[in-house]
C-alpha positions as CSV (number, residue, x, y, z in Angstrom):
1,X,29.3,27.8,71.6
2,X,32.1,29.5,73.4
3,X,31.4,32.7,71.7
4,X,28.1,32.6,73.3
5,X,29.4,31.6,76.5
6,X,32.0,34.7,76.3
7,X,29.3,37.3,75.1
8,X,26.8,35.7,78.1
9,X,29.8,36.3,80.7
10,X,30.8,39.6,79.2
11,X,27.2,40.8,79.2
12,X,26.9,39.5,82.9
13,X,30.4,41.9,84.0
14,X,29.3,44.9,82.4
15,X,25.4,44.9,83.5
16,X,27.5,44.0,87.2
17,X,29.7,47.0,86.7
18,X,26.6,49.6,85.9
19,X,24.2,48.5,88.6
20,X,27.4,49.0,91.3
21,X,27.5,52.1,90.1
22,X,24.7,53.1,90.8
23,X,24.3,52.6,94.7
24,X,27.8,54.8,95.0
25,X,25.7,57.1,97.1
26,X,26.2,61.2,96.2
27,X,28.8,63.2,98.1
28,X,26.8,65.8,100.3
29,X,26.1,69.2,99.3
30,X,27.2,72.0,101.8
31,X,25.6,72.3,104.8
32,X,23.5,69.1,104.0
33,X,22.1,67.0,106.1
34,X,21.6,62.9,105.3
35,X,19.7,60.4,107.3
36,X,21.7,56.6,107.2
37,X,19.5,54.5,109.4
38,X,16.5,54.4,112.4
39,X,16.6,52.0,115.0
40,X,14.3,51.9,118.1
41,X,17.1,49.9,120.5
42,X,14.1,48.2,122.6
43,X,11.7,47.4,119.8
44,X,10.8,44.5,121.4
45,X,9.6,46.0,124.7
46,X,7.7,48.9,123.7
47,X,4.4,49.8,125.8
48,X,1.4,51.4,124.3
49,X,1.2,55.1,125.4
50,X,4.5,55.2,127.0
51,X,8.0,56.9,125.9
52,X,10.4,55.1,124.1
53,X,13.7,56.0,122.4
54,X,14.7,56.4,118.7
55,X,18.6,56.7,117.4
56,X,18.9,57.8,114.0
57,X,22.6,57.9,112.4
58,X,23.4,60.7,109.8
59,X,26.0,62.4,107.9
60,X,26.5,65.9,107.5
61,X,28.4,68.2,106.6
62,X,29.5,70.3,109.2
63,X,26.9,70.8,112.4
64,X,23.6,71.9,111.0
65,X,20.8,73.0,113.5
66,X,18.2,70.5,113.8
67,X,15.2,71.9,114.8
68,X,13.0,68.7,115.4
69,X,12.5,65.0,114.3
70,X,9.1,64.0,112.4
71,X,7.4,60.5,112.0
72,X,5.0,58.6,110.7
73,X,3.2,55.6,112.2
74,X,1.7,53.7,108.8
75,X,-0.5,56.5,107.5
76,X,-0.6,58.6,110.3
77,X,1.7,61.8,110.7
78,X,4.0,63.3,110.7
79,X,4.3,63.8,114.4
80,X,7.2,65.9,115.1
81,X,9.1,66.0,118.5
82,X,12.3,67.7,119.7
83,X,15.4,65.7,119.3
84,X,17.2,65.3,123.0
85,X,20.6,64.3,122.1
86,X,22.6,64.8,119.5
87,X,26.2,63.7,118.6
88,X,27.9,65.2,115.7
89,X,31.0,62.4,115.0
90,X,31.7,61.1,111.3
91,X,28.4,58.9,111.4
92,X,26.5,61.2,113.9
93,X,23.4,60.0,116.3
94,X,20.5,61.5,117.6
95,X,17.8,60.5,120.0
96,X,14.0,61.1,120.1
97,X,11.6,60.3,122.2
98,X,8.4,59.2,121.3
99,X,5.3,57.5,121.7
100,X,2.1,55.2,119.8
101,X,-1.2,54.7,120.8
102,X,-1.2,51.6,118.3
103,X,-0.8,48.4,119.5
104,X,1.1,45.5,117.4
105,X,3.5,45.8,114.4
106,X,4.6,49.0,113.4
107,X,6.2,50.3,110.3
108,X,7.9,53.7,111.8
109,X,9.2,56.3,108.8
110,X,11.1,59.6,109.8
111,X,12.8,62.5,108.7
112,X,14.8,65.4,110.4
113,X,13.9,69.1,110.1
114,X,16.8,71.6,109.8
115,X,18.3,74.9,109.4
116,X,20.9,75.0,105.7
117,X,21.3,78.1,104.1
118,X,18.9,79.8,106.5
119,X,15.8,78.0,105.2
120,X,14.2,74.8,106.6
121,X,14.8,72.0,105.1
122,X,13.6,67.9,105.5
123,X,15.8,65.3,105.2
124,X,15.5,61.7,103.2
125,X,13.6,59.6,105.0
126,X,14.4,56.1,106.9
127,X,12.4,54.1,108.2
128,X,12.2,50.6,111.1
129,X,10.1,48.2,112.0
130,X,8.9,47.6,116.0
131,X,6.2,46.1,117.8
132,X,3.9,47.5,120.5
133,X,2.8,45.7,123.7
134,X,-1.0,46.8,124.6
């Protein structure tokens, strides 16, 4: 009975040890560009038709261009705007401004177009939840 109990907890460790493995997340690739999070800071106070503000954090390494920020509402995109403010620190920020013509709940997914190795290039996407007042 203890043997089964040891082999159980042993089986347990090592299946722990594997899966924390394997959300170590890669170290970036030169010149590359990696989205972290979106967050739309008044998501609760969001008017139909009118602006409103995204921050997305990133890492990168070193300052690549970014030409432009693209996103999807549901199934509709991508809808690509110009990205106002950007802050290169060790978890960078930038800001978009945006708007929806779709009231209620809203599943928002972006990515961020940019320059590496002279090509463009997307990023991963991330992606937030908000709500739109009619």
């Amino acid at each position: 009975m203890k043997l089964i109990l040891i082999a159980a907890l042993m089986s347990g460790a090592v299946l722990l040890g594997i899966s924390s493995c394997a959300t170590v997340p890669k170290p970036l690739a030169p010149a590359e560009l990696r989205l972290l999070s979106m967050l739309v800071p008044e998501k609760d106070n969001i008017r139909l038709h009118l602006p409103f503000i995204v921050k997305i954090s990133f890492e990168a390494d070193g300052e690549p261009e970014i030409r432009a920020a693209c996103f999807y509402f549901a199934d509709d995109g991508p809808h690509c705007s110009k990205v106002t403010d950007v802050n290169y620190a060790v978890r960078g920020t930038l800001k978009v401004q945006i708007h929806t013509n779709n009231p209620g709940a809203q599943f928002l997914r972006g990515y961020v177009v940019y320059i590496r190795d002279g090509k463009i290039q997307p990023t991963n996407m991330v992606g937030t939840y908000f709500s739109v007042i009619p």
